[in-house]
C-alpha positions as CSV (number, residue, x, y, z in Angstrom):
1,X,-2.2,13.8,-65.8
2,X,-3.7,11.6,-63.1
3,X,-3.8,7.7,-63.2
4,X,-6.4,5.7,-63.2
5,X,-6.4,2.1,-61.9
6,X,-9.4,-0.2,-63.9
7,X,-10.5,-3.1,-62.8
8,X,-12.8,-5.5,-64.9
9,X,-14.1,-2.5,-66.1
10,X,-15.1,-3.3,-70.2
11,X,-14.9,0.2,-70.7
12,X,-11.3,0.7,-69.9
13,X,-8.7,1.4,-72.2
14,X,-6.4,-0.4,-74.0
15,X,-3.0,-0.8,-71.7
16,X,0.2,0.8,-73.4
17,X,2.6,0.0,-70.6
18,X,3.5,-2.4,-68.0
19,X,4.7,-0.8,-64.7
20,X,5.7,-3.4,-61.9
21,X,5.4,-3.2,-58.5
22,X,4.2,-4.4,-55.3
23,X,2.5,-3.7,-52.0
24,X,2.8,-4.8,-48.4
25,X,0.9,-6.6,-45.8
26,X,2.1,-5.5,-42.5
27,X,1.4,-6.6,-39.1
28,X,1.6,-5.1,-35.8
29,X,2.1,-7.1,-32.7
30,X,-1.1,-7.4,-32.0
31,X,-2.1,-8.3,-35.2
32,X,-3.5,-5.6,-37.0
33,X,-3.1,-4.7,-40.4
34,X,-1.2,-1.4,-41.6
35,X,-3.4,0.7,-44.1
36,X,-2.9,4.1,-45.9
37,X,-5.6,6.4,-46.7
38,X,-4.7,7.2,-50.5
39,X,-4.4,11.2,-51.6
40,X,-5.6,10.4,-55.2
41,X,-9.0,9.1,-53.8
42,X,-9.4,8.9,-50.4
43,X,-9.7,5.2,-50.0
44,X,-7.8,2.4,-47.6
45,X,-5.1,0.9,-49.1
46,X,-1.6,-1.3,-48.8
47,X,1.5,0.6,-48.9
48,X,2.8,-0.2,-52.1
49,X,4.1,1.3,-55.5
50,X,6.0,0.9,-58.7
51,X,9.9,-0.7,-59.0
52,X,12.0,2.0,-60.3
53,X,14.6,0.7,-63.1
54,X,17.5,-1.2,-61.9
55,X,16.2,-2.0,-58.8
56,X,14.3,-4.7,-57.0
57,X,10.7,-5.6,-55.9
58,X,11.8,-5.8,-51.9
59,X,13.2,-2.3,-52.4
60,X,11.1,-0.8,-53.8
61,X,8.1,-2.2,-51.2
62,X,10.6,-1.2,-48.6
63,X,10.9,2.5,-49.7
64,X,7.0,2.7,-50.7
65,X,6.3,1.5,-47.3
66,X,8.4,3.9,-45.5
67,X,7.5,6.9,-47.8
68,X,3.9,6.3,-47.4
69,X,3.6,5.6,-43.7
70,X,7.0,6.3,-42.0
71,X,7.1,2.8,-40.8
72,X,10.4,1.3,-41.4
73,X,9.7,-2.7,-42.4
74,X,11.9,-6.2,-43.9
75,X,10.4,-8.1,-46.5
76,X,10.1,-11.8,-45.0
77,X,8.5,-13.4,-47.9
78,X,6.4,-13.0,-51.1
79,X,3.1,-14.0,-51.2
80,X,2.2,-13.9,-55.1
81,X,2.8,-12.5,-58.2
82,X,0.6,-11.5,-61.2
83,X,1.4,-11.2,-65.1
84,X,-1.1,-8.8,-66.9
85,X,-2.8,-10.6,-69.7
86,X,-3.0,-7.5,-72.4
């Protein structure tokens, strides 16, 4: 089964499950921004990905982070949060 992200799409279907998570915005020292090339379609993205139970946002950005690039980071802050309206 693959996922499939929607986005304002009115054709989408109804949500059955709510999967938190978060991604990261990280800087080099010269300022430029760290991007993954996604398997599933082969576009740009933020390292990011789903909390697993029991455990917290920072961690899981940390180990989504390191998984998906090999860059070890620290989380410094958090920029924002979203609830799904369903």
């Amino acid at each position: 089964m693959t996922r499939i992200d929607y986005y304002n799409d009115p054709d989408a279907p109804e949500p059955n499950s709510v999967v938190p998570g978060g991604s990261a915005v990280v800087f080099d020292d010269d300022g430029r921004t760290l991007l993954h090339r996604r398997r599933d379609s082969g576009l740009w993205a933020l390292p990011g990905g789903a909390m697993d139970l029991g455990k917290s946002i920072s961690g899981a950005v940390i180990r989504e982070v390191a998984e998906e690039t090999g860059v070890l980071v620290e989380v410094t802050g958090l920029v924002g949060t979203a609830i799904p309206t369903m």
